[in-house]
N, C-alpha and C positions, 0 to 999 in steps of 0.2 A: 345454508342453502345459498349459492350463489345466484346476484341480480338477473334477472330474465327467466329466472327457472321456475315452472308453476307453481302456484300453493296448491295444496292438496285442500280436498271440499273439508267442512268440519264436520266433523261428528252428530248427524240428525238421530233423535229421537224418531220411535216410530207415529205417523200422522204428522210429521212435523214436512210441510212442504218450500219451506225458504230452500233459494237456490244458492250455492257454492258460491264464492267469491271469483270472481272473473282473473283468468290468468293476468299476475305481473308483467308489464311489458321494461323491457329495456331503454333506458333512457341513452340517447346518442347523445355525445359530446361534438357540437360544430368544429365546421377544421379551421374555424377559425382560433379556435382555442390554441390549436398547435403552430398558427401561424407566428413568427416571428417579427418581421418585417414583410410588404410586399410593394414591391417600387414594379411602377411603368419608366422605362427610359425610350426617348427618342434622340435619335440625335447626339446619344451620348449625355443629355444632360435628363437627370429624372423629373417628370411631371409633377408639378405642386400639386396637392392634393393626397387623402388617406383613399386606397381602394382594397378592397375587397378580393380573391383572386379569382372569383368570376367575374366582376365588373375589371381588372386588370385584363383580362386573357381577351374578353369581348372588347375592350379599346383598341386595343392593338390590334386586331383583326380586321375590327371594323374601318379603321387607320390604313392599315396595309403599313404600316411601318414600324419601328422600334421592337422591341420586347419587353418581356416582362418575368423579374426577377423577386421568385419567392422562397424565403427561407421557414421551414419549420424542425420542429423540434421533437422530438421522439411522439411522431404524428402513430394514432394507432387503427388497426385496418379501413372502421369506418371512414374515420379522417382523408386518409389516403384516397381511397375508393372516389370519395367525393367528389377529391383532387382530380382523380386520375379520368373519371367522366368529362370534367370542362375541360382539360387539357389534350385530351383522345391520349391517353399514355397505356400500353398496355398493362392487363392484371397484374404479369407476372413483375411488374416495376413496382406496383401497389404493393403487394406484397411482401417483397423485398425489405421495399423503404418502411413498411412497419414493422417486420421481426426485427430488423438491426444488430442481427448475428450473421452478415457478410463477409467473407472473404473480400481481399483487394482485386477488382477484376474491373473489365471493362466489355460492357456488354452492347451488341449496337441491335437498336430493332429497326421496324420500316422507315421510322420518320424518328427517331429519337435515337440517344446514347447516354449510357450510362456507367459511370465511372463509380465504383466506391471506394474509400481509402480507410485503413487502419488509421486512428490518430491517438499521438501518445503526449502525457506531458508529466514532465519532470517534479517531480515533489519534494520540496527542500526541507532539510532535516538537521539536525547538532551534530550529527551521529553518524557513520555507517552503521556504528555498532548497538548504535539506540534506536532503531526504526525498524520497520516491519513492510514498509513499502515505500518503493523507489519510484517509479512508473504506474501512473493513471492511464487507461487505455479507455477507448470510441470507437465511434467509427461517425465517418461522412460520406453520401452517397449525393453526387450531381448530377442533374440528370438534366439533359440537355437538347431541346428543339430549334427547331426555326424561328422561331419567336420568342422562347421562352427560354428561361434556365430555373432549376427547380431544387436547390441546396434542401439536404433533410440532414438533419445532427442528431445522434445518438451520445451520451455521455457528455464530459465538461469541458470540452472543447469548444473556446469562449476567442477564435480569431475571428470568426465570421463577419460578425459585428464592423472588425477592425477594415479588413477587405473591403465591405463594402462602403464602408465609409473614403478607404483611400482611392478605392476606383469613382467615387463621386467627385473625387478634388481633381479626376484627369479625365475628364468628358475622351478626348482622344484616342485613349485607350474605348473606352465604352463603344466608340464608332465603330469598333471593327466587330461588333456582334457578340450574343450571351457564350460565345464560344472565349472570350479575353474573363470569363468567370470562373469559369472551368480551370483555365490555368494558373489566375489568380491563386485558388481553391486551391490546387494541387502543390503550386509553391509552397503556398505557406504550410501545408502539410507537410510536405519533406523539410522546410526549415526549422519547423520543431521540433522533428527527427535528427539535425544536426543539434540542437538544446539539448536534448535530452542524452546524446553519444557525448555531448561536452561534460555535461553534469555527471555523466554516469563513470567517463573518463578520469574524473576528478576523484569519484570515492574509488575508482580501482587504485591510484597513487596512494589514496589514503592509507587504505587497505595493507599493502603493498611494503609501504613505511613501516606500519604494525606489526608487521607481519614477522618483518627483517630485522626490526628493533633488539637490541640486546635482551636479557633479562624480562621479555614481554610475551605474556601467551595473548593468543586470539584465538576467543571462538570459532572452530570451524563453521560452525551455523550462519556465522553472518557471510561467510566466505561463501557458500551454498546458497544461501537468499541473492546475495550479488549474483551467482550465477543462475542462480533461477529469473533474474528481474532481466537478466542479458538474452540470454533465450527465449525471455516472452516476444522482447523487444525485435529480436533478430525473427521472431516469426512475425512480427505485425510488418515489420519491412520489408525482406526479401517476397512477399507475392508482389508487390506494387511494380518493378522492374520493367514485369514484360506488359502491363496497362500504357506505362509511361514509354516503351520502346513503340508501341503498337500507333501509340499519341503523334509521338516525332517523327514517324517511319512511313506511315501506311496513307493512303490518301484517302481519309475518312470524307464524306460528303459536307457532314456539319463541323469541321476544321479548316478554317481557308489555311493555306499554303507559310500564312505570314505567321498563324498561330502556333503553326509545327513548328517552325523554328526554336519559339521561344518555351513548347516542351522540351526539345532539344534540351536545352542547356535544365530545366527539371531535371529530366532525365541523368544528367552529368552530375547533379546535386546530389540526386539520390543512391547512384553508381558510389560517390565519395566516402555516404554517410554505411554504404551496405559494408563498403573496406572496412571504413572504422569501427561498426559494431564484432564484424569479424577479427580484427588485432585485441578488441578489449576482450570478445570470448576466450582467445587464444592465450591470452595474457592472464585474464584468471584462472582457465582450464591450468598453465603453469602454476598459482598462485597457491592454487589445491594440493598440488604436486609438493611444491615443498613445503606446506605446511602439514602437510602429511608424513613428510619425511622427517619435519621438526621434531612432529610428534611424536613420531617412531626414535627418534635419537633422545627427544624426553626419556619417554618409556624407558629405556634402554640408562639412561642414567641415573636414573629413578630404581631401577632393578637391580645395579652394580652394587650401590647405597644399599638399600637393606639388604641385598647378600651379605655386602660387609657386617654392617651389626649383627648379624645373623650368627657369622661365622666368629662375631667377640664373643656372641653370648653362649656359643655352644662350648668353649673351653672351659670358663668354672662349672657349667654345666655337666661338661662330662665328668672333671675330676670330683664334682660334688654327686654325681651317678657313680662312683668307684667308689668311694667308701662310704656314700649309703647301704650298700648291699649286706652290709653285717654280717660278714665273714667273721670267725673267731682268729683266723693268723692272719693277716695283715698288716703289711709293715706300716711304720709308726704311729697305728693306733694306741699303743702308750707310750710313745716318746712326749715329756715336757714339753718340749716348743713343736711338735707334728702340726697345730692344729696353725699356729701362726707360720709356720715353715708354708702349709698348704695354701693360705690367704697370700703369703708374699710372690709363691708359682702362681698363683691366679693373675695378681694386678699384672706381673712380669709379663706372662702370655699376653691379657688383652693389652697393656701398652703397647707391647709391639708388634702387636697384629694392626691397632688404631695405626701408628706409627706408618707403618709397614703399607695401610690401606690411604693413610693421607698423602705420602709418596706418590704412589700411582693416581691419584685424583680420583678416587672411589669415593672419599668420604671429601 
């Protein structure tokens, strides 16, 4: 019986008047549990001090300046909900940022926007041919106000940390509003995207090598897991495009002018990393191809070879099926030397049929 769900009364005796146990209730987990970090910045430089993210969102209000930047972690609906009251964020954001089974989109409501991205990271391994996964996948969803910016992470994607510590070392950047988090956020999402097309680059050479090698079979299976791990990959990538064209392009209200720019060039990152995951699909869909074809010229050599011994062993064969049949006239069943006469036509034939088939490179 799952938590929150009622116990059933016990079993009374008749005159027995004791009343039922009173419904389980559900225990909430505070969202501060899910909160990771939660910094006030003014000015670009962040407020000393630990807050809370409704003592955060009430400073700043009450301030009329800076914002306030809070990151949490696979926050789940209560949690959200919480959030989404102090901050006035719509449900349907709440929501969202607690399943964390999003597509890469960008969604703008009355007073907020919200970005979410695929995020992948690469998995290092001895192997191509020793591993069973390439690519770790997430997701990150920022959501972004006037005052606020509100990172939630799904999965082990562990930059965020990094981010915010290096937009702490440059107050400057911070000046221009939680909107320089956002694009923080989205760089380093597409630069893991170029790590993981480098990495992934590398075991298609591998591969590739193996592949071509003399005297060397390769698993098809790992060839197919490679391109299974490219096509996950090429879907977490290609929706993000048109979020990041929408970023650079459009004249969102909570993007000043100076921050499109530096989508812009996101955008140009992630345009790079979409080519190159598409040359390395391109590159193994061929990889397939001729190891397919390898394999088919195995087979094929594989098949010549036991025809050949086939056709040695059917010659004493047949002539030892000709005079088993126990005919009474048949020549030299009482000749002296017939029996060794017929051994000496034996090895002659298969000699030079062996001969004959090592010529042609069958055997």
């Amino acid at each position: 019986m799952s938590e929150g769900a009622l116990v059933p009364s016990i079993r009374r005796r008749r005159g027995d008047t004791a009343t039922p146990f009173p419904p389980r209730t559900r225990l909430t987990v505070p969202t501060e549990r899910a909160v990771v970090d939660c910094g006030v910045y003014v000015d670009g430089v962040r407020v000393p001090g630990r807050f809370t993210h409704r003592a955060a969102i009430r400073h700043v209000r009450q301030a009329g300046r800076g914002f306030v930047w809070v990151g949490l972690h696979a926050p789940d609906p209560h949690q959200m909900e919480a959030l989404a009251r102090e901050f006035g964020l719509h449900e349907l954001i709440s929501e969202d940022a607690a399943s964390g089974r999003q597509r890469p989109k960008l969604e703008a409501y009355d007073d907020s926007l919200v970005l979410n991205m695929s995020t992948v990271r690469y998995l290092e391994h001895e192997s191509i041919t020793e591993t069973n996964d390439i690519v770790s996948t997430g997701e990150v969803m920022v959501v972004l106000g006037r005052d606020f910016v509100v990172t939630v992470r799904h999965g082990d994607f562990t930059g965020l940390a990094d981010i915010r510590a290096e937009l702490e070392s440059a107050p400057e950047r911070l000046l221009r509003g939680p909107s320089t988090v956002m694009h923080a956020v989205a760089d380093r999402v597409v630069d893991s995207y170029l790590e993981v097309a480098e990495g992934m680059s590398g075991d298609v050479d591998d591969l590739e090598t193996a592949v071509f090698a003399p005297r060397t079979r390769v698993d098809i299976e790992q060839i197919y897991l490679l391109k299974r791990e490219l096509l996950e990959l090429k879907h977490d990538i290609a929706p993000l495009a048109l979020p990041l064209r929408r970023l650079a392009v459009e004249h969102l209200d909570l993007i000043p002018a100076e921050i499109r720019h530096y989508f812009r060039d996101v955008h140009d990152h992630h345009s790079q990393v979409a080519a190159e995951v598409t040359t390395l699909d391109e590159q193994i869909t061929s990889l397939v191809n001729a190891a397919m074809a390898m394999i088919g010229v195995q087979q094929n050599t594989d098949m010549r070879r036991i025809s050949a011994w086939v056709a040695i062993a059917v010659v004493p064969t047949m002539i030892a099926g000709i005079y088993g049949m126990n005919f009474t006239n048949m020549p030299e069943l009482h000749s002296e030397y017939g029996y060794y006469l017929v051994l000496g036509v034996m090895a002659a034939a298969c000699t030079g049929l062996f001969l004959l088939f090592r010529r042609n490179r069958w055997l």
